[in-house]
Short mmCIF file of the C-alpha atoms (twelve columns), coordinates in Angstrom:
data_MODEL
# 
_entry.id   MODEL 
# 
loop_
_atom_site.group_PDB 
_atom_site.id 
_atom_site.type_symbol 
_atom_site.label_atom_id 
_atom_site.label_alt_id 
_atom_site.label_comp_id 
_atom_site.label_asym_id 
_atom_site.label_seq_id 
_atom_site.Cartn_x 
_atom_site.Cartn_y 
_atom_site.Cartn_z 
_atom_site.pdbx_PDB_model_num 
ATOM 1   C CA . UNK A 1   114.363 94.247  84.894  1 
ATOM 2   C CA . UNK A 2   111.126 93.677  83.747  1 
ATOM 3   C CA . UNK A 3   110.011 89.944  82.741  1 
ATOM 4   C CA . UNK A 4   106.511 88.308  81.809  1 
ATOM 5   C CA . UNK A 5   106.698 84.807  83.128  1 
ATOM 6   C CA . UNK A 6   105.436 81.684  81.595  1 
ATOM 7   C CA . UNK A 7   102.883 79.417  83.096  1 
ATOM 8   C CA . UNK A 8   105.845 77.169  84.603  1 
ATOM 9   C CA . UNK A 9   107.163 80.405  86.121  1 
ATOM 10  C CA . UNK A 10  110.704 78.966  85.018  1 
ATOM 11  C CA . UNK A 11  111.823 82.826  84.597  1 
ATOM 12  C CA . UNK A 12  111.652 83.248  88.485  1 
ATOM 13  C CA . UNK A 13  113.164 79.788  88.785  1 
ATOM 14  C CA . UNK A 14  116.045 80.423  86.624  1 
ATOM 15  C CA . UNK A 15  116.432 84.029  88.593  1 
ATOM 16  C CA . UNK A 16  116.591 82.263  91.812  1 
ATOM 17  C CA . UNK A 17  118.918 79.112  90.916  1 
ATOM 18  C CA . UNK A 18  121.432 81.759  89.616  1 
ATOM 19  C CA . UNK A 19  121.428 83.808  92.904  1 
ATOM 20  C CA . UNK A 20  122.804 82.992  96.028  1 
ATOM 21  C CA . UNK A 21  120.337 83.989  98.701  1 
ATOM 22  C CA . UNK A 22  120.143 82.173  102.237 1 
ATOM 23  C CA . UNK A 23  116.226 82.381  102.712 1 
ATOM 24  C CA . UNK A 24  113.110 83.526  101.077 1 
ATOM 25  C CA . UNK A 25  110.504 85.733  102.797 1 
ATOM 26  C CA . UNK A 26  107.234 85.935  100.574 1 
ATOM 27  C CA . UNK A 27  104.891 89.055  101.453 1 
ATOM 28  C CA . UNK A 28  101.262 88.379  100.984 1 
ATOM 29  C CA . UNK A 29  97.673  90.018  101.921 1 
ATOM 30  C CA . UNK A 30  95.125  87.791  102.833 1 
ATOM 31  C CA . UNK A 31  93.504  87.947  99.091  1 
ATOM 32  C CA . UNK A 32  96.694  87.298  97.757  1 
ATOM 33  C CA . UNK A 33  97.647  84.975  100.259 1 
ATOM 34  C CA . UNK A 34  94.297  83.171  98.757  1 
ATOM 35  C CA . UNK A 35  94.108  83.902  94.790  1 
ATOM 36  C CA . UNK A 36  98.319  83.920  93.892  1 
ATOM 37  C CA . UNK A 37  100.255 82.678  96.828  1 
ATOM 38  C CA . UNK A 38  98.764  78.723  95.619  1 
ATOM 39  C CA . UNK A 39  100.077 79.354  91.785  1 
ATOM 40  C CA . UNK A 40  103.680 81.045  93.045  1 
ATOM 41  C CA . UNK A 41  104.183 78.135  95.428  1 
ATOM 42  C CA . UNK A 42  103.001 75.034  92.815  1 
ATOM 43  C CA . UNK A 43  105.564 76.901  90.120  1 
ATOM 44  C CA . UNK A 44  108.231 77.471  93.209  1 
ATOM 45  C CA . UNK A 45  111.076 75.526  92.173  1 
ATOM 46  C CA . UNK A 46  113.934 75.936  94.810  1 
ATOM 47  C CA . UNK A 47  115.755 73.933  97.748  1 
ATOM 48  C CA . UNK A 48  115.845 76.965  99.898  1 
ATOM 49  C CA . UNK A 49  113.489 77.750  102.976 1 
ATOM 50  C CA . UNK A 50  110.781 80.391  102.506 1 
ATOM 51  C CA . UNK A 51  108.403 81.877  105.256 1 
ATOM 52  C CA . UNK A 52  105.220 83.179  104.587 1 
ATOM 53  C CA . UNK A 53  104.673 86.866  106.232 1 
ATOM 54  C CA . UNK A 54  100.585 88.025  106.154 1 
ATOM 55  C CA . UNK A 55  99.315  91.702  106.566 1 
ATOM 56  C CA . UNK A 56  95.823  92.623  105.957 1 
ATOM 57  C CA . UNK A 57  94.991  93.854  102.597 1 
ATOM 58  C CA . UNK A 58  94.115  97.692  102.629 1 
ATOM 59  C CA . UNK A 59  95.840  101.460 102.023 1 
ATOM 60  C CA . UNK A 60  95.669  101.662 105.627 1 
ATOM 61  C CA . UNK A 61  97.496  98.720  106.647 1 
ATOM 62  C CA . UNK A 62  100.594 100.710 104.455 1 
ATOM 63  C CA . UNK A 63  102.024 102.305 107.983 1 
ATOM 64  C CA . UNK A 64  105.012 102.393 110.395 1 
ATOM 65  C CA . UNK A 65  103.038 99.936  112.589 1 
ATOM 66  C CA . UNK A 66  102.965 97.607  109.853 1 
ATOM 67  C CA . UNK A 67  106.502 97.909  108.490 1 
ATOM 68  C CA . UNK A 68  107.720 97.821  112.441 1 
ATOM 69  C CA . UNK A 69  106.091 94.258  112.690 1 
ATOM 70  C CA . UNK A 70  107.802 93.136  109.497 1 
ATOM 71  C CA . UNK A 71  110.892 94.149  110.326 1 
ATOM 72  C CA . UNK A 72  110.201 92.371  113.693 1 
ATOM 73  C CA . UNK A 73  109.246 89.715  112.371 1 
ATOM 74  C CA . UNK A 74  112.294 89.133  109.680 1 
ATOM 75  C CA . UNK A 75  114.608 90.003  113.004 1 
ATOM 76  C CA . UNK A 76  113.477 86.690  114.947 1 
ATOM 77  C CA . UNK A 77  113.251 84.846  111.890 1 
ATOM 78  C CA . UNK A 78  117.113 85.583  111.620 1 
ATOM 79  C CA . UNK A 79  117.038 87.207  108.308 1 
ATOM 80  C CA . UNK A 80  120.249 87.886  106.927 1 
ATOM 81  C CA . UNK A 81  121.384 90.390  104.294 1 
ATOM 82  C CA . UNK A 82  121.370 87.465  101.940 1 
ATOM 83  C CA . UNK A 83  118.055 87.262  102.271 1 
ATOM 84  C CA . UNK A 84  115.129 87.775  99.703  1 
ATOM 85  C CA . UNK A 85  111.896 89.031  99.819  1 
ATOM 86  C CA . UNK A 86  109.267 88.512  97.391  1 
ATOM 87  C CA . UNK A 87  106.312 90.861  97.594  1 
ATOM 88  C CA . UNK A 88  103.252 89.114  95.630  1 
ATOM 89  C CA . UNK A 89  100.666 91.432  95.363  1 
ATOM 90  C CA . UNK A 90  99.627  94.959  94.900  1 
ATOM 91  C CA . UNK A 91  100.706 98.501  95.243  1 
ATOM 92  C CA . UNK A 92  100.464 98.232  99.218  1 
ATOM 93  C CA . UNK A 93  102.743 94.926  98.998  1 
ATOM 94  C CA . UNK A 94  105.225 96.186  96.696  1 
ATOM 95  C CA . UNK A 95  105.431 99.487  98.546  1 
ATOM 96  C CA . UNK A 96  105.362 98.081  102.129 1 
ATOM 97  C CA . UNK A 97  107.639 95.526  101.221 1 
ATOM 98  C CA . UNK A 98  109.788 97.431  99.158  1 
ATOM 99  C CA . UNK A 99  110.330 99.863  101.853 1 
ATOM 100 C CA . UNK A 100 111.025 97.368  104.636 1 
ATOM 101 C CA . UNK A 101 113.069 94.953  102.609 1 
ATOM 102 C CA . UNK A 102 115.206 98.452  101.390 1 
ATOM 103 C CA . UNK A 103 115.279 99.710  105.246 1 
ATOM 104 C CA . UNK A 104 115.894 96.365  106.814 1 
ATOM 105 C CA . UNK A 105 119.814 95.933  108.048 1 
ATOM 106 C CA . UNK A 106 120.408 98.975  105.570 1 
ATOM 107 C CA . UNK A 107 119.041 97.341  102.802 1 
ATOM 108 C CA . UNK A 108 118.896 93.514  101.397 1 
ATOM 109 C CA . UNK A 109 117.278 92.250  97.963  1 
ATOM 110 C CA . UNK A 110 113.573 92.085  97.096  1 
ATOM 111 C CA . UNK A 111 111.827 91.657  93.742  1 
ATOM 112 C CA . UNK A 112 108.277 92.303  92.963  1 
ATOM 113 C CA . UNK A 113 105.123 89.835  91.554  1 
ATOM 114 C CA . UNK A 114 102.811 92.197  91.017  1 
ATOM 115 C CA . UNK A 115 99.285  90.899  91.023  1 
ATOM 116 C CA . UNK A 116 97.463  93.983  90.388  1 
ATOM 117 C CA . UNK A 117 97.155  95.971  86.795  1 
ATOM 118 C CA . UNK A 118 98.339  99.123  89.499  1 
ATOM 119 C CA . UNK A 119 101.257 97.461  90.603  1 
ATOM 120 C CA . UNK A 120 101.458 95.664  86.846  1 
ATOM 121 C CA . UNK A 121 101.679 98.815  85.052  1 
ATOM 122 C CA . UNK A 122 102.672 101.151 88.017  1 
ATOM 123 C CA . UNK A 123 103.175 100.840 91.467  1 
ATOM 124 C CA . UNK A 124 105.784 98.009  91.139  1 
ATOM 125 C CA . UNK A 125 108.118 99.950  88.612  1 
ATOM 126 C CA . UNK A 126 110.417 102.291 89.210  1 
ATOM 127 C CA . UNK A 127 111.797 101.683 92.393  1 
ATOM 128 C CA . UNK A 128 109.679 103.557 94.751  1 
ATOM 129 C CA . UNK A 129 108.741 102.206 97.959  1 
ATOM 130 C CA . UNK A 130 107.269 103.481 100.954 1 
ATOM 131 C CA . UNK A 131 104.489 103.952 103.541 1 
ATOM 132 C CA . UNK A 132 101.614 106.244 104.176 1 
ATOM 133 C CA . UNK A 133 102.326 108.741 107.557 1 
ATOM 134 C CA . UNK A 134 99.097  109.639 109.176 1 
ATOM 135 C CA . UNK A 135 96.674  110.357 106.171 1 
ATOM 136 C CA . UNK A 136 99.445  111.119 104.202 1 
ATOM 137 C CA . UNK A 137 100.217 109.266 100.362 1 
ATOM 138 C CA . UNK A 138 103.719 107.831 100.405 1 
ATOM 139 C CA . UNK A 139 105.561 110.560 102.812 1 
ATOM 140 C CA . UNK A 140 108.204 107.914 104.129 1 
ATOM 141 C CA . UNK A 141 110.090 105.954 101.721 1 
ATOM 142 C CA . UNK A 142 113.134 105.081 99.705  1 
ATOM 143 C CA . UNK A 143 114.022 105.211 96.106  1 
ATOM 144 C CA . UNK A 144 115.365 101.379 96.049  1 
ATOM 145 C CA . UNK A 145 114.949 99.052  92.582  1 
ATOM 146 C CA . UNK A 146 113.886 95.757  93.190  1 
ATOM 147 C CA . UNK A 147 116.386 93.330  91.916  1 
ATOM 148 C CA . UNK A 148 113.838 91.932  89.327  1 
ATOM 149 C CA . UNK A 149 109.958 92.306  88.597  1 
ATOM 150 C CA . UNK A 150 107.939 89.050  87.396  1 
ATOM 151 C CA . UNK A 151 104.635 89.511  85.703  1 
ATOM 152 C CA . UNK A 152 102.267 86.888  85.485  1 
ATOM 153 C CA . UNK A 153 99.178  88.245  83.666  1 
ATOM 154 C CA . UNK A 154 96.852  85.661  84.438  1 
ATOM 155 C CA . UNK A 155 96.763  86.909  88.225  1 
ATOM 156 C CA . UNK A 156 94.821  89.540  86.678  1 
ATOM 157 C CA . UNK A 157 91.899  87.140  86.392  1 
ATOM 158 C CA . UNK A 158 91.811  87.379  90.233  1 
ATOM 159 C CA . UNK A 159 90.896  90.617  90.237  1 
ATOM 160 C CA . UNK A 160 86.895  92.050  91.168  1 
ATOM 161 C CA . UNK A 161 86.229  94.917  88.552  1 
ATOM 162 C CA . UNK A 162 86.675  97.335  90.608  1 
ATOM 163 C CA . UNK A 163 90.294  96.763  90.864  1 
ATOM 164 C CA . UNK A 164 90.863  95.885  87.640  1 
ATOM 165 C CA . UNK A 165 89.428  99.354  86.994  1 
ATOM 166 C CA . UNK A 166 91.745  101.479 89.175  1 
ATOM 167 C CA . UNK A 167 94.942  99.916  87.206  1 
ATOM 168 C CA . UNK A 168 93.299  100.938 83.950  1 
ATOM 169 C CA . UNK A 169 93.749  104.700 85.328  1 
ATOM 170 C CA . UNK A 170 97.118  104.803 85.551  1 
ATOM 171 C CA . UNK A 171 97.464  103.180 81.983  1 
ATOM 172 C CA . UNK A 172 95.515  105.911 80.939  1 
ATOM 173 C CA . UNK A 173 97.813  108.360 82.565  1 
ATOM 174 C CA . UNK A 174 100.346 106.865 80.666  1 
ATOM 175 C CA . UNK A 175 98.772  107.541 77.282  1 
ATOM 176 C CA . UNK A 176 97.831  111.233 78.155  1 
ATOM 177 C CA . UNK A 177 101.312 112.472 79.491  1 
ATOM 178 C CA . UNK A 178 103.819 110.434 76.983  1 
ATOM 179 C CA . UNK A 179 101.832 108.478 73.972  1 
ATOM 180 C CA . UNK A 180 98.631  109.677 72.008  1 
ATOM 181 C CA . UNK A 181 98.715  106.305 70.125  1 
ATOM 182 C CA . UNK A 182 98.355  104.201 73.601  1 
ATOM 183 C CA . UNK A 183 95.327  106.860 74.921  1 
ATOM 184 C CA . UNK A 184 93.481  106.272 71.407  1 
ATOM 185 C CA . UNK A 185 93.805  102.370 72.097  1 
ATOM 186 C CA . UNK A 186 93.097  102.419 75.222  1 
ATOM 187 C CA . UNK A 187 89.410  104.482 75.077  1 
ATOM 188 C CA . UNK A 188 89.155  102.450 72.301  1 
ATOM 189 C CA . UNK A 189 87.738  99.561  74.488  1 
ATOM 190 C CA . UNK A 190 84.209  99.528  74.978  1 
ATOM 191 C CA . UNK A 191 84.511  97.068  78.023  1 
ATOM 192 C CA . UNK A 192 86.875  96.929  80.257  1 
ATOM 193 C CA . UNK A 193 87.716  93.262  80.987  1 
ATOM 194 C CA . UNK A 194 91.227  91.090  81.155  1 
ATOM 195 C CA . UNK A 195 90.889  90.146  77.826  1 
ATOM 196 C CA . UNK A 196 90.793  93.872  76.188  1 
ATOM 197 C CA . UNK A 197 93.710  95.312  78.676  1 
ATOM 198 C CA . UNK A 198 95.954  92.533  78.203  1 
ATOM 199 C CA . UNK A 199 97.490  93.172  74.977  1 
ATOM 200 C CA . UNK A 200 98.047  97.279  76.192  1 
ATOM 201 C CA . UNK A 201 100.204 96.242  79.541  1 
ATOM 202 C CA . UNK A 202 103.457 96.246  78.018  1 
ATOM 203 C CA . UNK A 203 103.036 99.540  76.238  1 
ATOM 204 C CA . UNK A 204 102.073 101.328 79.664  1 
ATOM 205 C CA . UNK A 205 105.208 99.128  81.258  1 
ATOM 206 C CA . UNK A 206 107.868 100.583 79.009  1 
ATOM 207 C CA . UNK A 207 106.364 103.930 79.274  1 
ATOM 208 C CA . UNK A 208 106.966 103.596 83.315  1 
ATOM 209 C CA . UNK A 209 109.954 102.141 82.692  1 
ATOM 210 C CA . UNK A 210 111.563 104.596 80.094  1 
ATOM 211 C CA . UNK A 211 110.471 107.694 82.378  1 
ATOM 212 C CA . UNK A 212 112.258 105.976 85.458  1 
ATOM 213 C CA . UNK A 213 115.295 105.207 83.427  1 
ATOM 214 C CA . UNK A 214 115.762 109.013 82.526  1 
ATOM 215 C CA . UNK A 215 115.026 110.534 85.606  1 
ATOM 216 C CA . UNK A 216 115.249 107.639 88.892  1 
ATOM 217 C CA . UNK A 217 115.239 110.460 91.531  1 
ATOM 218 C CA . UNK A 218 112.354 112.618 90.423  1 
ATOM 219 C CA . UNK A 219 114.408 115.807 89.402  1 
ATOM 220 C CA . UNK A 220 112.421 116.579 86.032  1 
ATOM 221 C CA . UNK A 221 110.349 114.843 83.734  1 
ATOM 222 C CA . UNK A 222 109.426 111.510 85.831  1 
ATOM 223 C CA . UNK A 223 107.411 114.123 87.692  1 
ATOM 224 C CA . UNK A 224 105.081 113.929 84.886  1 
ATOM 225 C CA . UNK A 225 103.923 110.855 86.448  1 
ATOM 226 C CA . UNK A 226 102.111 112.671 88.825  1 
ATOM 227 C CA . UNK A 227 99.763  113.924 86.486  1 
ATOM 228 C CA . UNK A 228 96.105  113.728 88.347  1 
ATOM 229 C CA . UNK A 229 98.005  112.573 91.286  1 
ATOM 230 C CA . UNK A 230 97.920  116.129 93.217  1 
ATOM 231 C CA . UNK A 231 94.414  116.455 93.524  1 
ATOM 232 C CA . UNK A 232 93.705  112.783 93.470  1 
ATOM 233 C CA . UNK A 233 96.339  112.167 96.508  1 
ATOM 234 C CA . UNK A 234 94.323  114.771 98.465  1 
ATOM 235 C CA . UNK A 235 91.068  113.151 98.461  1 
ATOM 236 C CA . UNK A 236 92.368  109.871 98.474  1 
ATOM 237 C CA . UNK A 237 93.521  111.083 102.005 1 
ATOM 238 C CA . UNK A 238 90.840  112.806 103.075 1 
ATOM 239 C CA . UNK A 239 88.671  109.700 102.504 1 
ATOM 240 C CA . UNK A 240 91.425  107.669 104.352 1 
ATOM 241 C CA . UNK A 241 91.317  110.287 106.784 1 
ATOM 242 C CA . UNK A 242 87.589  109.918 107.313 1 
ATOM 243 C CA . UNK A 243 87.648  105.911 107.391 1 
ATOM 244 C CA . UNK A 244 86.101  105.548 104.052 1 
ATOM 245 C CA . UNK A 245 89.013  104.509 101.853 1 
ATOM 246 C CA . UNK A 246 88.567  104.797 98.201  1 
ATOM 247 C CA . UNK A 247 90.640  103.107 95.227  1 
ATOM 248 C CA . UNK A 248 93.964  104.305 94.240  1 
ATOM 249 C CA . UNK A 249 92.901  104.234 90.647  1 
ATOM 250 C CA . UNK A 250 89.284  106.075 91.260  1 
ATOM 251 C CA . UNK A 251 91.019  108.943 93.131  1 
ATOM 252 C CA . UNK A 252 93.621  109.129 90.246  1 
ATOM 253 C CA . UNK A 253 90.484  109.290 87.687  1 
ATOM 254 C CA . UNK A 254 89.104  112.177 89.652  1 
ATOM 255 C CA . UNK A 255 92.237  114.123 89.979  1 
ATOM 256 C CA . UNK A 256 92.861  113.792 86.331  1 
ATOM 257 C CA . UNK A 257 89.815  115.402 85.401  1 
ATOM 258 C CA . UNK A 258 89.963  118.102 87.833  1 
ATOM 259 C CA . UNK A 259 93.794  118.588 86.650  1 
ATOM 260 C CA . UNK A 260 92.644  118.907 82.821  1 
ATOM 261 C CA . UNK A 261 90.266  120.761 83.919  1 
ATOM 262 C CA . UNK A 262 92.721  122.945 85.345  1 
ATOM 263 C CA . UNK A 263 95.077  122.825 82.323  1 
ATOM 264 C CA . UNK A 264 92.614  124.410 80.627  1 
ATOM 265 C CA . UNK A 265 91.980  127.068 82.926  1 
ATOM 266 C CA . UNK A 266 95.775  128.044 82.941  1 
ATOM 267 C CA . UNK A 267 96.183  128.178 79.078  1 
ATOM 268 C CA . UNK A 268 98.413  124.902 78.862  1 
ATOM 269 C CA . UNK A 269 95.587  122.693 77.594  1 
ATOM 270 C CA . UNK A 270 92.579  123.229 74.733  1 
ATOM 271 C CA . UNK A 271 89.137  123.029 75.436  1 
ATOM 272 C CA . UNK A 272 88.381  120.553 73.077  1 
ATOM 273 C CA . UNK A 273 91.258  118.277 74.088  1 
ATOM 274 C CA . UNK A 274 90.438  118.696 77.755  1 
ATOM 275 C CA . UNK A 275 86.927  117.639 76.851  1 
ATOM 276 C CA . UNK A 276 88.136  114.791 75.168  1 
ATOM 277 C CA . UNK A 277 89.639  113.851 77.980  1 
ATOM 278 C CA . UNK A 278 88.067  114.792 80.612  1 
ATOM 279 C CA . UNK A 279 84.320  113.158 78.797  1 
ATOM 280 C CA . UNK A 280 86.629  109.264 78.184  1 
ATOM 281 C CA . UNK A 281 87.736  108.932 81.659  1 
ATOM 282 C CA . UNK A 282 84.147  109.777 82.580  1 
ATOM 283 C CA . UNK A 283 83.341  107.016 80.625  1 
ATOM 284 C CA . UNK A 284 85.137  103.998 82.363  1 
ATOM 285 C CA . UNK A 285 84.892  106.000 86.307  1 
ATOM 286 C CA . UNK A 286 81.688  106.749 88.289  1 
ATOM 287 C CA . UNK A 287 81.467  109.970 90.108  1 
ATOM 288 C CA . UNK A 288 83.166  110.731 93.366  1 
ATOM 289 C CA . UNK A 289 81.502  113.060 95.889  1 
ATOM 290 C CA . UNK A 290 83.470  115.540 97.383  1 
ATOM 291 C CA . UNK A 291 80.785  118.092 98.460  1 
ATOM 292 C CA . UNK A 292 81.670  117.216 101.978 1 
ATOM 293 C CA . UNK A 293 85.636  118.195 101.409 1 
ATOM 294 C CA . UNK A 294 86.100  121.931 102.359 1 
ATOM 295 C CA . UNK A 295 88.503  123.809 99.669  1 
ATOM 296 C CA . UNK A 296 90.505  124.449 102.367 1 
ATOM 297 C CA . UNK A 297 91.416  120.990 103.800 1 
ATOM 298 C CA . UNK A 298 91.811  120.237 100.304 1 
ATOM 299 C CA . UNK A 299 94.686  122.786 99.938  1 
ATOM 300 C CA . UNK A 300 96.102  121.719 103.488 1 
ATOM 301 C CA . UNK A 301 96.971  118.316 102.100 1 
ATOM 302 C CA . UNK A 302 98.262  119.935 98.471  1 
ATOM 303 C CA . UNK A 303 100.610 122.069 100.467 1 
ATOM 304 C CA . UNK A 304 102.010 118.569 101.803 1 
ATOM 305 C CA . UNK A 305 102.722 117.295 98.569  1 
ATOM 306 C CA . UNK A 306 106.285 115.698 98.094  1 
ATOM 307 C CA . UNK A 307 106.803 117.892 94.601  1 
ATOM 308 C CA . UNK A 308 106.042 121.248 96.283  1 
ATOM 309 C CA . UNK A 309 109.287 123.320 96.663  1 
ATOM 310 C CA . UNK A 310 109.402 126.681 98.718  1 
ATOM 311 C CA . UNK A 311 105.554 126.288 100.008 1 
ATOM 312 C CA . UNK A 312 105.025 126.524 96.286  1 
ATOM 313 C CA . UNK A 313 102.116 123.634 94.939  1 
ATOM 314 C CA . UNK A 314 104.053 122.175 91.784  1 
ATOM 315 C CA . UNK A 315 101.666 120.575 89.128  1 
ATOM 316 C CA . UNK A 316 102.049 117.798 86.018  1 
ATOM 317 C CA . UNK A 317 99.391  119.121 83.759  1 
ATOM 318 C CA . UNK A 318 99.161  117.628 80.601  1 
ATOM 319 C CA . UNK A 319 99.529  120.202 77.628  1 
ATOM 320 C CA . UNK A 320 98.257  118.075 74.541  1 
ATOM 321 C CA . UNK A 321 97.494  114.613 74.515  1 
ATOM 322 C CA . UNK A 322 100.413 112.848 75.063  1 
ATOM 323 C CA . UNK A 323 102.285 116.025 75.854  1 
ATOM 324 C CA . UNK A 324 103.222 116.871 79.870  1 
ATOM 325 C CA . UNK A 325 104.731 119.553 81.984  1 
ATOM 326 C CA . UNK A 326 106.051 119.169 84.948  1 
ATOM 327 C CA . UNK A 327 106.448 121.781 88.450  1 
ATOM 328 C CA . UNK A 328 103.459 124.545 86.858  1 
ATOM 329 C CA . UNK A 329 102.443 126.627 89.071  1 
ATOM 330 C CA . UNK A 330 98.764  127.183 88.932  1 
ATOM 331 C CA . UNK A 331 96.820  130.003 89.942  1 
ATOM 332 C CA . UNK A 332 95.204  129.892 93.184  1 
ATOM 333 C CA . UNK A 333 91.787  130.859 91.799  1 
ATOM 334 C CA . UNK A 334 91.926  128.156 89.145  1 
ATOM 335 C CA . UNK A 335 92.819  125.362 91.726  1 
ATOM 336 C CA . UNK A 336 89.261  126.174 92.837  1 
ATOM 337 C CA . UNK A 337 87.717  126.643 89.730  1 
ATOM 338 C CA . UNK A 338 88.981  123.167 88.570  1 
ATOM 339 C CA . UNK A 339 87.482  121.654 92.338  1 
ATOM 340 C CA . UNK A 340 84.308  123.415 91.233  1 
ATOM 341 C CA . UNK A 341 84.288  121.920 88.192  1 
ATOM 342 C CA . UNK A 342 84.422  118.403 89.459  1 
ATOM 343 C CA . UNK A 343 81.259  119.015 91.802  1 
ATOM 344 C CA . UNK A 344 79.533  120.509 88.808  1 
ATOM 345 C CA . UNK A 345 79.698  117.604 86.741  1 
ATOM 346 C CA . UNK A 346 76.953  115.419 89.071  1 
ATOM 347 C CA . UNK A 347 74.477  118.449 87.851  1 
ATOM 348 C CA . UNK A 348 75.653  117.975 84.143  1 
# 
């Protein structure tokens, strides 16, 4: 399912001399289009004919506008169901192009190059795909595996820091719900750079892909991916909301301190492990201001969230490090107290 690739790419090669597929469509932002789209197609060893489809790079390009033009577009291009589609890029590509490839005459294949450490260690595992409905994370989708994903760490060199950054939140993630061994590694690096991460992506890989192999459809315990993603999804959208778009990976940072934070508050979670936490991720992730968010908007969007059953707001909180739990139900009053806490800690 999952595969690192060699420099000759002969993986992919070998994937796509043994298929039978009538055309290739390749899905690329203009960065990727730029950085990776030159190494795929000098390593691109096939007779068939490929089209090139651009979107813009951004969250907000991850819409039903967008996904309407590609499926447009892959209509006059005569796609058949034989067709493939390779997304090369990052969460937005393998989402967007995971959903319309999935949606597209009821479904033909797609596999994912992920060129992000997101969609590396996240966003391209697990067969989740979808788009983002009004300021909304991910409400329209499909639960679809791609047919193969291709890594190719050196795309990773590519990357501005900041990027690199947000990827390195969900690996953390990864160590705090399901392996105290891969958290203690991880904060173990003093500077975040290719190099240091490298050697840690195919831990935080097989933890993804372990949790998606027990649970595909998100009935019990792959919801403890979601850990720092219920707060962090509602200010990612509010910022989106507000045309000031932040990071996947910085929201993610912010909602997992709020959320241990708030583990702590409900008795699931000690104080001195929530510090722990709560004073590493500090470490790698600069503050995000939310003074202007209003509690209330804030609970607006976390009554949206996909997990919620019964207008009841479910919660991953982690209970130890590299412990989870999955559909807690917080107190009200600690929700706040765990938003409070967050604004505090400019003042601290």
């Amino acid at each position: 399912m999952i595969t690192i690739v060699d420099d000759n790419f002969s993986q992919l090669n070998d994937f796509l001399h043994e298929k039978s597929f009538s055309k290739i469509f390749i899905l690329v932002d203009e960065n990727t289009h730029e950085y990776c789209l030159p190494t795929l197609l000098g390593n691109l060893e096939t007779d068939l004919g490929f089209e090139i489809l651009e979107i813009e790079a951004g969250e907000e390009m991850k819409n039903i506008q967008t996904a309407n033009q590609l499926w447009e577009i892959l209509t006059e291009m005569q796609a058949d169901r034989k067709a493939l589609v390779i997304n090369l890029g990052g969460g937005v590509i393998t989402d967007m192009g995971g959903f319309v490839a999935s949606t597209y005459k009821r479904g033909i294949q797609f596999i994912n190059i992920p060129t992000t450490l997101l969609s590396m260690c996240d966003a391209s595992i697990g067969g989740k795909t979808g788009i983002d409905l009004m300021h909304y994370k991910n409400m329209v989708g499909t639960f679809t595996f791609p047919e193969q994903i291709f890594v190719y760490p050196k795309f990773l060199e590519t990357l501005p820091f900041k990027e690199l950054r947000s990827g390195f939140a969900e690996m953390l993630k990864h160590g705090l719900i399901a392996d105290k061994l891969h958290w203690e590694n991880l904060t173990g690096i003093h500077k975040l750079d290719v190099e240091g991460i490298i050697p840690h992506i195919q831990t935080s890989m097989d933890i993804k892909q372990e949790v998606v192999e027990k649970d595909f459809h998100e009935k019990n315990i792959r919801k403890n991916l979601n850990f720092g993603h219920t707060i962090g999804h509602a200010i990612e959208s509010l910022c989106l909301s507000q045309g000031n778009p932040i990071l996947h990976g910085e929201a993610v940072a912010m909602g997992m301190i709020s959320e241990a934070h708030l583990a702590f508050l409900e008795g699931l979670l000690s104080e001195e492990d929530a510090g722990i936490i709560i004073e590493n991720i500090q470490r790698y992730y600069p503050y995000l201001d939310i003074s202007d968010f209003k509690d209330e908007d804030i609970f607006g969007l976390l009554l949206n969230d996909k997990k919620n059953t019964d207008s009841k707001i479910n919660f991953s909180l982690v209970s130890g490090i590299g412990s989870c739990v999955f559909d807690h139900q917080c107190h009200q009053k600690n929700i706040v107290g765990s938003l409070e806490f967050y604004r505090n800690l400019i003042n601290s």
